[in-house]
VEXKOL-183844 format. One record per residue (C-alpha): residue number from 0; x, y, z. Coordinates in nm, 4 decimals. Example, Ala and Ser with C-alpha at 12.3 -4.5 7.8 and 13.67 -1.06 7.14 Angstrom:
BEGIN
<vexkol->0&c1->1.2300&c2->-0.4500&c3->0.7800>
<vexkol->1&c1->1.3670&c2->-0.1060&c3->0.7140>
***
This chain:
BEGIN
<vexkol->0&c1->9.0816&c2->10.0679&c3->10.5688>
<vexkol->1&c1->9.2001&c2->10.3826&c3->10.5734>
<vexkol->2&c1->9.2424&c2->10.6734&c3->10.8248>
<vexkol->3&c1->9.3852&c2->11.0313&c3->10.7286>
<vexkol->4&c1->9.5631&c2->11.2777&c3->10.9974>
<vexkol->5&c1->9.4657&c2->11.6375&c3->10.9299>
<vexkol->6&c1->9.7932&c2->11.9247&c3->10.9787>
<vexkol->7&c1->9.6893&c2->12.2156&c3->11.1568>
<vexkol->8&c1->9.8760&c2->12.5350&c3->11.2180>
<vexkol->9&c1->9.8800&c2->12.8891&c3->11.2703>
<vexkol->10&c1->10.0681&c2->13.1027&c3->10.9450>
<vexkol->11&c1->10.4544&c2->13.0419&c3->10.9131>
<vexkol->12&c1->10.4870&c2->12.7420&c3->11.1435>
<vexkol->13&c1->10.6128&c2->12.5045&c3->10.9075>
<vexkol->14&c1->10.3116&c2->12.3219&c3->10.8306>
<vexkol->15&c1->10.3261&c2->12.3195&c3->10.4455>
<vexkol->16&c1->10.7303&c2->12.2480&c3->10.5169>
<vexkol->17&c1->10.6472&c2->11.9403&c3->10.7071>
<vexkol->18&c1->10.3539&c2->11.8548&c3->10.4673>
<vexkol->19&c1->10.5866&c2->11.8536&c3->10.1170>
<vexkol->20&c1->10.8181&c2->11.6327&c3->10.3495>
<vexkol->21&c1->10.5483&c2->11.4387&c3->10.4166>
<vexkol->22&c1->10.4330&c2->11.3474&c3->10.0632>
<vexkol->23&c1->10.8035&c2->11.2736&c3->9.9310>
<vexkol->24&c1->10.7680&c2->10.9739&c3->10.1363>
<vexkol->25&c1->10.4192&c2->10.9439&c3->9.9693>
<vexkol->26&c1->10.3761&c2->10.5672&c3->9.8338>
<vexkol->27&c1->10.3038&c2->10.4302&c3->9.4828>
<vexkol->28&c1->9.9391&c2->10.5092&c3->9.4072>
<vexkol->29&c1->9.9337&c2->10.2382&c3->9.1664>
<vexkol->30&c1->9.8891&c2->10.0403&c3->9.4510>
<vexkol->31&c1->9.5863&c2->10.1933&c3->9.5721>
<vexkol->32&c1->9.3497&c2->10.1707&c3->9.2763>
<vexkol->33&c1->9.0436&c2->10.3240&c3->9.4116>
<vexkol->34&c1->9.2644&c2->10.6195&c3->9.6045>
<vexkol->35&c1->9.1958&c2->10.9394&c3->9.4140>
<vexkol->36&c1->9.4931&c2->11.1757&c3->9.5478>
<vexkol->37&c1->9.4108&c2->11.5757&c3->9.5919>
<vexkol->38&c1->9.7356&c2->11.7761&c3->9.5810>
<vexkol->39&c1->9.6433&c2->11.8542&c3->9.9493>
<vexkol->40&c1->9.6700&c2->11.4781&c3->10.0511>
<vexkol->41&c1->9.9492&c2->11.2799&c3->10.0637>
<vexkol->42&c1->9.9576&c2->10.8930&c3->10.0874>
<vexkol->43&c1->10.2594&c2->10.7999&c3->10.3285>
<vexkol->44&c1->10.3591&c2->10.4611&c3->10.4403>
<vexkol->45&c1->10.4318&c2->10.3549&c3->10.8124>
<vexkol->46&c1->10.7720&c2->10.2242&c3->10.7909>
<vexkol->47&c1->10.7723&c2->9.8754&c3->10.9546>
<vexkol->48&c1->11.0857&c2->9.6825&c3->10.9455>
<vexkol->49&c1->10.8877&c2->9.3652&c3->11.0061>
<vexkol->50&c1->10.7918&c2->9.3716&c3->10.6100>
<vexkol->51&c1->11.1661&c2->9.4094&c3->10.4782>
<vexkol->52&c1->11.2647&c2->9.0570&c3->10.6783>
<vexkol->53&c1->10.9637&c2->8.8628&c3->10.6258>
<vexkol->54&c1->10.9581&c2->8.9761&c3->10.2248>
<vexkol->55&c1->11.2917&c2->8.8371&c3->10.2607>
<vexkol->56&c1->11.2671&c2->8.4774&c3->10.4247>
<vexkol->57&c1->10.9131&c2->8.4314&c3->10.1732>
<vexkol->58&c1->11.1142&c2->8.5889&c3->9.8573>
<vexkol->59&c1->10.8455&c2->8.7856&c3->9.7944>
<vexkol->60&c1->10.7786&c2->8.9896&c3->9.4329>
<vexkol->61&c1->10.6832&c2->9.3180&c3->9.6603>
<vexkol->62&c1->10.6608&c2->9.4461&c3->9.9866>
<vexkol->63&c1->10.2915&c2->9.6097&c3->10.0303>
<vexkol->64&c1->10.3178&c2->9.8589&c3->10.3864>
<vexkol->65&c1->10.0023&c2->9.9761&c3->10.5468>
<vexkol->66&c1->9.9192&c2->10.3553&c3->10.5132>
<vexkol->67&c1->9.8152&c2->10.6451&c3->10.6520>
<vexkol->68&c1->9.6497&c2->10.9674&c3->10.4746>
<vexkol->69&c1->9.7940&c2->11.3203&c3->10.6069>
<vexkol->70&c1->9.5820&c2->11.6144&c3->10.4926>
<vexkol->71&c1->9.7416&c2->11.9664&c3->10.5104>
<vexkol->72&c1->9.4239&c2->12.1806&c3->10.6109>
<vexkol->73&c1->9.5099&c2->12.5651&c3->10.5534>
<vexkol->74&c1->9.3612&c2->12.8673&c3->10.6673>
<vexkol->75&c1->9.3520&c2->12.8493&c3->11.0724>
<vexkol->76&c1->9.3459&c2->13.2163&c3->11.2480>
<vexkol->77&c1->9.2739&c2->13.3705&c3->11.5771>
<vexkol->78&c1->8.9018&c2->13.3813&c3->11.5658>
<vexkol->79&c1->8.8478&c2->13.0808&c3->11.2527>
<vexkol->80&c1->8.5456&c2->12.9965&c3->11.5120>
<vexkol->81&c1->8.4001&c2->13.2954&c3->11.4064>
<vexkol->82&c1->8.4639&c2->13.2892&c3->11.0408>
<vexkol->83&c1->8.8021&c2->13.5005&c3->11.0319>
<vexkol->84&c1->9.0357&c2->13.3401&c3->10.7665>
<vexkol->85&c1->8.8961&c2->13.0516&c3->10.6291>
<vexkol->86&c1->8.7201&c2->12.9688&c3->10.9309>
<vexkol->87&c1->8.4211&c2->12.7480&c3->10.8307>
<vexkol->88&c1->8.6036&c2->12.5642&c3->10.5313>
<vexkol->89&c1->8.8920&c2->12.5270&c3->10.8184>
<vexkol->90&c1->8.7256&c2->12.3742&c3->11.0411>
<vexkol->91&c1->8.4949&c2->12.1424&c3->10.8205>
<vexkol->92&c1->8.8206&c2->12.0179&c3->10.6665>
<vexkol->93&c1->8.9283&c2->11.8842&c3->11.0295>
<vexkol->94&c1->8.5532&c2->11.7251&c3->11.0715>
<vexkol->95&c1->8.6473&c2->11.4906&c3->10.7594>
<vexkol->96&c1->8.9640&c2->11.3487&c3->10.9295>
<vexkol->97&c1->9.0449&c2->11.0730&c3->11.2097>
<vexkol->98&c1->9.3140&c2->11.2446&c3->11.4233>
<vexkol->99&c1->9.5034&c2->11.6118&c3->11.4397>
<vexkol->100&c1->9.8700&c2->11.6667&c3->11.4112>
<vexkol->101&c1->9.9302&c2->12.0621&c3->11.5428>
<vexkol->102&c1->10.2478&c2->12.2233&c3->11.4253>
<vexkol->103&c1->10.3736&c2->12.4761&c3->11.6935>
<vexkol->104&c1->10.6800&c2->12.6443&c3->11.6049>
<vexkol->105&c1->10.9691&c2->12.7579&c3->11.7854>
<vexkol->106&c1->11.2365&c2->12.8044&c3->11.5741>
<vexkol->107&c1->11.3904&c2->13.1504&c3->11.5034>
<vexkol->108&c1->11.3905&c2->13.2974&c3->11.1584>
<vexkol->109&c1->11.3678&c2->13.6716&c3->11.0863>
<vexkol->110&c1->11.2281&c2->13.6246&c3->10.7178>
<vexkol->111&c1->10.9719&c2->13.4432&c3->10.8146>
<vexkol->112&c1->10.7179&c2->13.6653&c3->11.0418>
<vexkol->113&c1->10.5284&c2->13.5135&c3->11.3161>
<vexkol->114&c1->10.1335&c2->13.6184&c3->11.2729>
<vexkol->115&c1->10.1492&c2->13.7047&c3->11.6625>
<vexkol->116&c1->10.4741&c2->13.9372&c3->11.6370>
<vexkol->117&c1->10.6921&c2->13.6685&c3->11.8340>
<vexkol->118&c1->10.7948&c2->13.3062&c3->11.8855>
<vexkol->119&c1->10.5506&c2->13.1702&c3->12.1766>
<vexkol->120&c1->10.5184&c2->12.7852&c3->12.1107>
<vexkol->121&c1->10.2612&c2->12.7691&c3->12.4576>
<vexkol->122&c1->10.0893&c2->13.0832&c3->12.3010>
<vexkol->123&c1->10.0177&c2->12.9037&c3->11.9394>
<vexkol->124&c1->9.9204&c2->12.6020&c3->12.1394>
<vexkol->125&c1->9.7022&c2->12.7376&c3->12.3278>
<vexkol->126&c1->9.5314&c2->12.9596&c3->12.0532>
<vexkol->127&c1->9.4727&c2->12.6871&c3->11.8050>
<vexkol->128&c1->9.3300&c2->12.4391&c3->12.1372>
<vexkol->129&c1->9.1110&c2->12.7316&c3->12.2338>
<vexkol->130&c1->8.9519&c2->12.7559&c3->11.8374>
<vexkol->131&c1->8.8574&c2->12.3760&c3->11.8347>
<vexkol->132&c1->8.6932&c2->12.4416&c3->12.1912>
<vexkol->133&c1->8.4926&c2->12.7425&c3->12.1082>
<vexkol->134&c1->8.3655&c2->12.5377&c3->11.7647>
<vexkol->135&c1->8.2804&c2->12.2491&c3->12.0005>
<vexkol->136&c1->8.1028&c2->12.5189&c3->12.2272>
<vexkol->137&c1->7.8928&c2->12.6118&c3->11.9302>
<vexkol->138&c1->7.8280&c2->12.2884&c3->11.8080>
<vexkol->139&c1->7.7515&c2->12.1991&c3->12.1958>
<vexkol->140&c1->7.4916&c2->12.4752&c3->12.2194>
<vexkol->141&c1->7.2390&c2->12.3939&c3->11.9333>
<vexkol->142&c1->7.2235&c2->12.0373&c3->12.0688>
<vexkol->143&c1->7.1965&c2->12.1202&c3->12.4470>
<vexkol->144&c1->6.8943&c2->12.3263&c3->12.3848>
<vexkol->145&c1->6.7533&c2->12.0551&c3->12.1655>
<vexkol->146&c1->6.8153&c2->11.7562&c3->12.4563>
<vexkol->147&c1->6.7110&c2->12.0187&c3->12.7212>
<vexkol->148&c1->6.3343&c2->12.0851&c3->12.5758>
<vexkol->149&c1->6.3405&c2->11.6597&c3->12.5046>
<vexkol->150&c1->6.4223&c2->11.5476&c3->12.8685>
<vexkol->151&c1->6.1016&c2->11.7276&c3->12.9543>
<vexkol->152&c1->5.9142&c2->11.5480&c3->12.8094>
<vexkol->153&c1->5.9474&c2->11.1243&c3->12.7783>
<vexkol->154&c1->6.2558&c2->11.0844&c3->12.6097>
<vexkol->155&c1->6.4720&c2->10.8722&c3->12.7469>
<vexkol->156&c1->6.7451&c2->10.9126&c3->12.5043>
<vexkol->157&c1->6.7372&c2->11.2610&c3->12.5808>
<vexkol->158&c1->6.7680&c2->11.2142&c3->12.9857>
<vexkol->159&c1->7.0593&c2->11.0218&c3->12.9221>
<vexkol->160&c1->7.2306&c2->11.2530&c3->12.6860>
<vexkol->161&c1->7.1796&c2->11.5485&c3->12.9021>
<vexkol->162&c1->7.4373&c2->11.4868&c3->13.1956>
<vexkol->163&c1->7.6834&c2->11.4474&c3->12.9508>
<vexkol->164&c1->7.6116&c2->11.7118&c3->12.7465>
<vexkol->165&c1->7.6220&c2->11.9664&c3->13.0580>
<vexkol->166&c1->7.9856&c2->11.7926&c3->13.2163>
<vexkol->167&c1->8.0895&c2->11.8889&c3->12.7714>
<vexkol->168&c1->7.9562&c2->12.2275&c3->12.8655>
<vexkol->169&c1->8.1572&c2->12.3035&c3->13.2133>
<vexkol->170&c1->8.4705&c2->12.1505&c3->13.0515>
<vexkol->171&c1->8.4662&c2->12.3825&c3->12.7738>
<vexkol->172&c1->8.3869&c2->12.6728&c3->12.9761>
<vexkol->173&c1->8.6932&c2->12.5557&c3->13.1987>
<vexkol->174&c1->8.9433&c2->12.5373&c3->12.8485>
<vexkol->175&c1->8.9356&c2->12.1196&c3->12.8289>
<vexkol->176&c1->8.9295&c2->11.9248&c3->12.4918>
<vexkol->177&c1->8.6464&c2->11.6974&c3->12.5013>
<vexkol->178&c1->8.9091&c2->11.4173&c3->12.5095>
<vexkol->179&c1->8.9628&c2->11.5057&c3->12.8338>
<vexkol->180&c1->8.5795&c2->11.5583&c3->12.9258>
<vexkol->181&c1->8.4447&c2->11.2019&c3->12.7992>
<vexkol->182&c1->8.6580&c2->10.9266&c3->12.8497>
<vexkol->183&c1->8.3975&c2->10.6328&c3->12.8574>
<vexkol->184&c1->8.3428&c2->10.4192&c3->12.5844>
<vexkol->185&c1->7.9399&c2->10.4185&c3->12.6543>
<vexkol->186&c1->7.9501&c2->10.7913&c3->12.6863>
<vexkol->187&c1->8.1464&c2->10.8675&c3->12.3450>
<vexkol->188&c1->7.9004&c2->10.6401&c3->12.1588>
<vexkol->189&c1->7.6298&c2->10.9005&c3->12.2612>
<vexkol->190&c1->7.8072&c2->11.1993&c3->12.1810>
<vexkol->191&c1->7.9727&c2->11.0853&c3->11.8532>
<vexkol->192&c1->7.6868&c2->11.2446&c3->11.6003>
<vexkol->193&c1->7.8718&c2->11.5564&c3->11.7483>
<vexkol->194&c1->8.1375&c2->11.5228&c3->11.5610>
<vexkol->195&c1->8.3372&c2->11.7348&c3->11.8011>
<vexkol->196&c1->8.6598&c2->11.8427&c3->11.6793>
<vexkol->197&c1->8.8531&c2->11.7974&c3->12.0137>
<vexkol->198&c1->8.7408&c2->11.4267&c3->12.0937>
<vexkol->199&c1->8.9757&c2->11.3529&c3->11.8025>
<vexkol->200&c1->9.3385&c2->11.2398&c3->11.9198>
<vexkol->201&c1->9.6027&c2->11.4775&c3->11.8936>
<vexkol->202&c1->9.9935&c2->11.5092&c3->11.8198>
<vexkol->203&c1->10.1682&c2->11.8138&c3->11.9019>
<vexkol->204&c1->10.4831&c2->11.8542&c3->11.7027>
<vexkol->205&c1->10.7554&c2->12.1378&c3->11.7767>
<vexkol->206&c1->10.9639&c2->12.2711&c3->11.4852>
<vexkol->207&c1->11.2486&c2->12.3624&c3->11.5966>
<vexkol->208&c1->11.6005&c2->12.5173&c3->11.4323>
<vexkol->209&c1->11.8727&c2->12.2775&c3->11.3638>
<vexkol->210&c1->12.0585&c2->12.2820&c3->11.6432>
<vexkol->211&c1->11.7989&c2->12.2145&c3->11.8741>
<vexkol->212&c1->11.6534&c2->11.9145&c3->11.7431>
<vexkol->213&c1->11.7641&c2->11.7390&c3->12.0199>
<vexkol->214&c1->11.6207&c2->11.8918&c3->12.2893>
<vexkol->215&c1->11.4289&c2->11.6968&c3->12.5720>
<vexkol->216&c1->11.0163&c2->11.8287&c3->12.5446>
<vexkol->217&c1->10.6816&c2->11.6741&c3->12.5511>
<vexkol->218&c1->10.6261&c2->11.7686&c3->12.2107>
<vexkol->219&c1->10.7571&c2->11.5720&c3->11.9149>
<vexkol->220&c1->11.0568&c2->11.7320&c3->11.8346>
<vexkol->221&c1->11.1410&c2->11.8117&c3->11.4484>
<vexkol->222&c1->11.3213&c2->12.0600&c3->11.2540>
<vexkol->223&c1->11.0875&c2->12.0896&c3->10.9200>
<vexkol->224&c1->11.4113&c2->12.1989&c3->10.7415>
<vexkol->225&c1->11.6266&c2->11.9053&c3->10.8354>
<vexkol->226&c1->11.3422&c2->11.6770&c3->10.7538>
<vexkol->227&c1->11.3038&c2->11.8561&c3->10.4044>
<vexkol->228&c1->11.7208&c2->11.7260&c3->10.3415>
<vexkol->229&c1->11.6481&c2->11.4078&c3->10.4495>
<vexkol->230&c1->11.3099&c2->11.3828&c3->10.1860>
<vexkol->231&c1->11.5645&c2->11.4477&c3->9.8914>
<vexkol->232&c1->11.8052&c2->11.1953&c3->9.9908>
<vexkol->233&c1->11.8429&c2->10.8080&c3->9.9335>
<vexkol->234&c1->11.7439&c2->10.5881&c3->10.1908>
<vexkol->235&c1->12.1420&c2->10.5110&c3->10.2517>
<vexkol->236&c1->12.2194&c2->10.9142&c3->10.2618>
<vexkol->237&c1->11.9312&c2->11.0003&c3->10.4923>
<vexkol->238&c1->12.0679&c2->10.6885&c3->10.7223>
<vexkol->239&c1->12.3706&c2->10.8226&c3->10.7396>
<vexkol->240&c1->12.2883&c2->11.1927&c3->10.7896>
<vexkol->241&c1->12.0906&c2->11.0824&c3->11.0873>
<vexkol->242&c1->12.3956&c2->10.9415&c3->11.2325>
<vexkol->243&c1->12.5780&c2->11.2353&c3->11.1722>
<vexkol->244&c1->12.2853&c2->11.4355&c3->11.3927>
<vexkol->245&c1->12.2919&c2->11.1445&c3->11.6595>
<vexkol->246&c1->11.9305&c2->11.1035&c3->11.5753>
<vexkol->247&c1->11.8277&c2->10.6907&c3->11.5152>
<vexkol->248&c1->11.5006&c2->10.7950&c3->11.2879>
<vexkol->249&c1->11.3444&c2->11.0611&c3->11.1325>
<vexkol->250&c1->11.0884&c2->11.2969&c3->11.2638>
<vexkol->251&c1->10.8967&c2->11.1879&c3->11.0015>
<vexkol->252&c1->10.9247&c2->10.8636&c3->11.0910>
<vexkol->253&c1->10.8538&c2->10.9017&c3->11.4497>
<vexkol->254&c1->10.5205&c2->11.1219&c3->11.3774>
<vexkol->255&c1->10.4047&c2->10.8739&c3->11.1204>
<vexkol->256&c1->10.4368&c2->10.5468&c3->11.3753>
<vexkol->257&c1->10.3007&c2->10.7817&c3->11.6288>
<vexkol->258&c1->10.0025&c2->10.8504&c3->11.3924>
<vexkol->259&c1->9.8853&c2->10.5031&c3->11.3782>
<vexkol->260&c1->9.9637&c2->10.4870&c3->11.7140>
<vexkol->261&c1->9.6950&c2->10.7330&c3->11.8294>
<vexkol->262&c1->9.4706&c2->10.6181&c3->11.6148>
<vexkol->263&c1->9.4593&c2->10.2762&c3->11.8615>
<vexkol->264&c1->9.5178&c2->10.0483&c3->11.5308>
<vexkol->265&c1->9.7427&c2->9.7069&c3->11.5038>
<vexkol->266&c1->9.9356&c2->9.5742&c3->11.1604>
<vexkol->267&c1->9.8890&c2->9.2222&c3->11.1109>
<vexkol->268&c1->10.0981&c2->9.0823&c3->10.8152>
<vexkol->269&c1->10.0051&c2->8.7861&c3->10.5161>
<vexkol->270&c1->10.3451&c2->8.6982&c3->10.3683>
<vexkol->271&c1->10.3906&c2->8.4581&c3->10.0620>
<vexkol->272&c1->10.5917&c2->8.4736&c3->9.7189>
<vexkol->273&c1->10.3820&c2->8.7063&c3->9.5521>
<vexkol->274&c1->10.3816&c2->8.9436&c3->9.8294>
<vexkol->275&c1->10.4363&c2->9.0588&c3->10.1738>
<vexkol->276&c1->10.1636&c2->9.3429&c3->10.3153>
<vexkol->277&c1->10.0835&c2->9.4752&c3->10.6193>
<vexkol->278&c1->9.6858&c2->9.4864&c3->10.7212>
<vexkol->279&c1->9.5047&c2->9.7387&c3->10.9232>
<vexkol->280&c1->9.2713&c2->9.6945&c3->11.2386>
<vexkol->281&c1->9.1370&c2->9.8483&c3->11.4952>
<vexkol->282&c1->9.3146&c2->9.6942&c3->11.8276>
<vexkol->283&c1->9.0707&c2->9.4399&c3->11.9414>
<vexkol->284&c1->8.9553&c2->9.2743&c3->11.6554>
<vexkol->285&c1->8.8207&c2->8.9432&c3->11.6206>
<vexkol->286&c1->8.9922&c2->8.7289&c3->11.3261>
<vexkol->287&c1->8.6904&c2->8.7517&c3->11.0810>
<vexkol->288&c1->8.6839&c2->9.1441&c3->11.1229>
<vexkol->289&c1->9.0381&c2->9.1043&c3->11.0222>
<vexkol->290&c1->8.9897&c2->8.8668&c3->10.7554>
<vexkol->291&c1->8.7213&c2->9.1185&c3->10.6032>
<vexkol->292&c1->8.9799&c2->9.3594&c3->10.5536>
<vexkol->293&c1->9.1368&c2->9.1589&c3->10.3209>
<vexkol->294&c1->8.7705&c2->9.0672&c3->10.0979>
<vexkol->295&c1->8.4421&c2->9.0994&c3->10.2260>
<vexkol->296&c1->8.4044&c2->8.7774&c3->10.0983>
<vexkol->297&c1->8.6117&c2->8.6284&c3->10.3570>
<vexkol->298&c1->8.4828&c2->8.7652&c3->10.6860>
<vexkol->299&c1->8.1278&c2->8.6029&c3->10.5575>
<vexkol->300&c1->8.2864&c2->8.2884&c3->10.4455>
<vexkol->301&c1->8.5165&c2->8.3055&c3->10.7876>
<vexkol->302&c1->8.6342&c2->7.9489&c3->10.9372>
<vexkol->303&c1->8.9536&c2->7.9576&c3->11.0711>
<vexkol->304&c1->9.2914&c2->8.1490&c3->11.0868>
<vexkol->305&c1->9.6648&c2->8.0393&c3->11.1234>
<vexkol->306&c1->9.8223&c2->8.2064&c3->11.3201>
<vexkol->307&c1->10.1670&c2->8.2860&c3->11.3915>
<vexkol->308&c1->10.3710&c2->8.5574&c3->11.5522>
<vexkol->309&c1->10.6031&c2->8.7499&c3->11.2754>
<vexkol->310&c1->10.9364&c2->8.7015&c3->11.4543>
<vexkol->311&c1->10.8114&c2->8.3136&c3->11.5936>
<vexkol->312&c1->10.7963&c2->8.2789&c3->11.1946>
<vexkol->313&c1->11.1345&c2->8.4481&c3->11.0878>
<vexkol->314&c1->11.3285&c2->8.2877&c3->11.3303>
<vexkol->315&c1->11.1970&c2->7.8909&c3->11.2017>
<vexkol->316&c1->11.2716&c2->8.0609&c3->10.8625>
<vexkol->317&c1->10.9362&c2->7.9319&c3->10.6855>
<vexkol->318&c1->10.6208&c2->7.8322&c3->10.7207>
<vexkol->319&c1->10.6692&c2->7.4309&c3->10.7184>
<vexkol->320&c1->10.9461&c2->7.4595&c3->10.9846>
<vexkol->321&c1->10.7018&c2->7.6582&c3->11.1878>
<vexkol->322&c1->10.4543&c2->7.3865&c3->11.1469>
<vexkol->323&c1->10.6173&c2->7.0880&c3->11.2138>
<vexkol->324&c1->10.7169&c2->7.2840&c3->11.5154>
<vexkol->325&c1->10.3420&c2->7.3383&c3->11.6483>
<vexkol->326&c1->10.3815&c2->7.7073&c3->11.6259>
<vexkol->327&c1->10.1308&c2->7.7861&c3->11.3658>
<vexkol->328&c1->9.7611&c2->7.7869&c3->11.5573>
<vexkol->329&c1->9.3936&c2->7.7634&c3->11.4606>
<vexkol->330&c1->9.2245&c2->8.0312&c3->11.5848>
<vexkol->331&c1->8.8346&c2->8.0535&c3->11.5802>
<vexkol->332&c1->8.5990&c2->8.3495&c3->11.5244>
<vexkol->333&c1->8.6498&c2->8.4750&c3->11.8966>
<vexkol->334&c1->9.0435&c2->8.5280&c3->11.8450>
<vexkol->335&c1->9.1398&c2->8.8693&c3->11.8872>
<vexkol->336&c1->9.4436&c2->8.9906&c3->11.6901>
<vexkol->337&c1->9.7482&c2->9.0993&c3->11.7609>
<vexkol->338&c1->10.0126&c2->9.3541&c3->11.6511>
<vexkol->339&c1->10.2792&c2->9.1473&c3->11.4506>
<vexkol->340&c1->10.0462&c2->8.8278&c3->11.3781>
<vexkol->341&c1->10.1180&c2->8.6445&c3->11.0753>
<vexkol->342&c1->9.8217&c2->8.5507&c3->10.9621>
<vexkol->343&c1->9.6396&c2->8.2957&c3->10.6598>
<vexkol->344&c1->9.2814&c2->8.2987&c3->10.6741>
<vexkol->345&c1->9.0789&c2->7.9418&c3->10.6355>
<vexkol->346&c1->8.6751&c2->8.0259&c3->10.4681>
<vexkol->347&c1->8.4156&c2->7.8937&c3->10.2208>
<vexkol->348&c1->8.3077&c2->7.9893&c3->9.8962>
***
């Protein structure tokens, strides 16, 4: 399963800074046989201490994380909306992915030239925000006339779309993202073949200079240039340069867990001599869905699971401890997972 976080940007932000950051912490393709890699995608791992201990207590051969695809998308200008820059190729290139991280910059450089003359983080905010909208508009328009001539007539589909589409229309008008518009389930299912660009979740991240890394905002808080130092270093150097800034992880770190975190997904973890890997899932699914991430052939085949909880396992130290405990369970088809579940799946051939 995987799910890919598109970096967005006006000029000279930092975005392609962040981005070769980014893909130093790319992981071993070789692990990902059917992943063909452009040079504008990098593969990254979520870093999950979870894997390290469990790898450890099952003496595992490798340690397998989950992942997360960041794309850096290029070419965003005042006016992309209307085909300025790159504009169409921009903003297909956000269609394709799941979520948006937007690089706003603040720090202060006099070689590098902000497009807008000056240093306005709100201004580059709300420039790139108002883009998406006015695509969204567009997008909005074609299908509002379309649903408006069909509730006419006796199209039920139609009737129901319409309200919807209208409160889309009066929220853009107003500046909103439709994440703010539609927040029912039922009423995202009917506007999904939109494809809007601003129902996608969204990470704002603030580049900042050195010295100012630290700085209390609502933004995720990174300088690109620090985070660059820390790519080319080993994991012991980069620990200890992060003590040295009083910082206890990365920015890269924290945008990466943040990531999956936006993206409403849950790791759960199989763990065993040859190998300890961490799964992806949707929050809320049932053990076969689950189960089918592994092979397809097991979510058909689906009879039980056995479940345990990752730390309720590391702390018996294996799995027939945790047994003759009772604290490995059998869960049927109705069990929903949950973040940090150890899990071995039970089905038939």
């Amino acid at each position: 399963m995987s799910f890919s976080i598109g970096i967005v940007g006006l000029s000279n932000v930092g975005k392609s800074t962040l981005f070769k950051a980014l893909t130093k912490k790319q992981v071993d393709a070789s692990n990902y046989p059917f992943c063909t890699i452009d040079p504008n995608v990098g593969v990254v791992a979520v870093p999950d201490e979870r894997l390290e201990k469990l790898a450890i207590m099952s003496k595992s051969e490798k340690i397998v994380p989950t992942t997360i695809e960041f794309v850096d998308i290029a070419g965003l200008v005042k006016d992309a909306h209307k085909g300025e820059g790159l504009g169409n190729q921009f903003l297909a290139n956000i269609r394709e992915v799941d979520a948006i991280l937007e690089v706003v910059r603040q720090f202060e450089d006099k070689n590098v030239t902000h497009v807008a003359g000056k240093v306005d983080p709100q201004s580059d905010k709300e420039t790139i925000d108002l883009e998406l909208i006015f695509a969204d508009m567009q997008t909005l328009e074609k299908r509002l006339a379309k649903v408006s001539r069909d509730a006419k007539g006796d199209n039920k589909e139609a009737r129901e779309a319409l309200p919807i589409l209208e409160k889309l229309k009066t929220g853009f008008e107003s500046g909103k993202p439709a994440r703010e518009i539609v927040t029912e389930e039922k009423e995202k299912l009917l506007i999904k073949d939109l494809n809007l660009l601003t129902i996608k979740p969204i990470i704002y991240v603030l580049n900042v200079d050195e010295d100012k890394i630290l700085q209390e905002t609502d933004f995720i808080t990174i300088s690109a240039k620090i985070e660059s130092e820390l790519a080319e270093l080993s994991p012991q150097e980069a620990e200890s340069f992060l003590k040295e800034l009083s910082l206890d992880s990365s920015g890269l770190d924290k945008i990466i867990k943040k990531s999956y975190e936006i993206l409403d997904l849950i790791t759960f973890i199989t763990t065993g001599p040859m190998e300890t890997k961490a799964w992806t899932i949707k929050k809320g699914a049932k053990a076969p869905q689950a189960a089918g991430v592994i092979h397809t052939d097991f979510e058909k085949g689906f009879i039980r699971a056995e479940i345990i909880n990752w730390m309720d396992l590391l702390d018996c130290g294996s799995e027939t401890i945790a047994k003759e405990k009772g604290l490995i369970r059998l869960e049927g088809k109705e069990y929903v997972m949950q973040d940090g579940d150890v899990a071995h799946f039970r089905f038939s051939k």
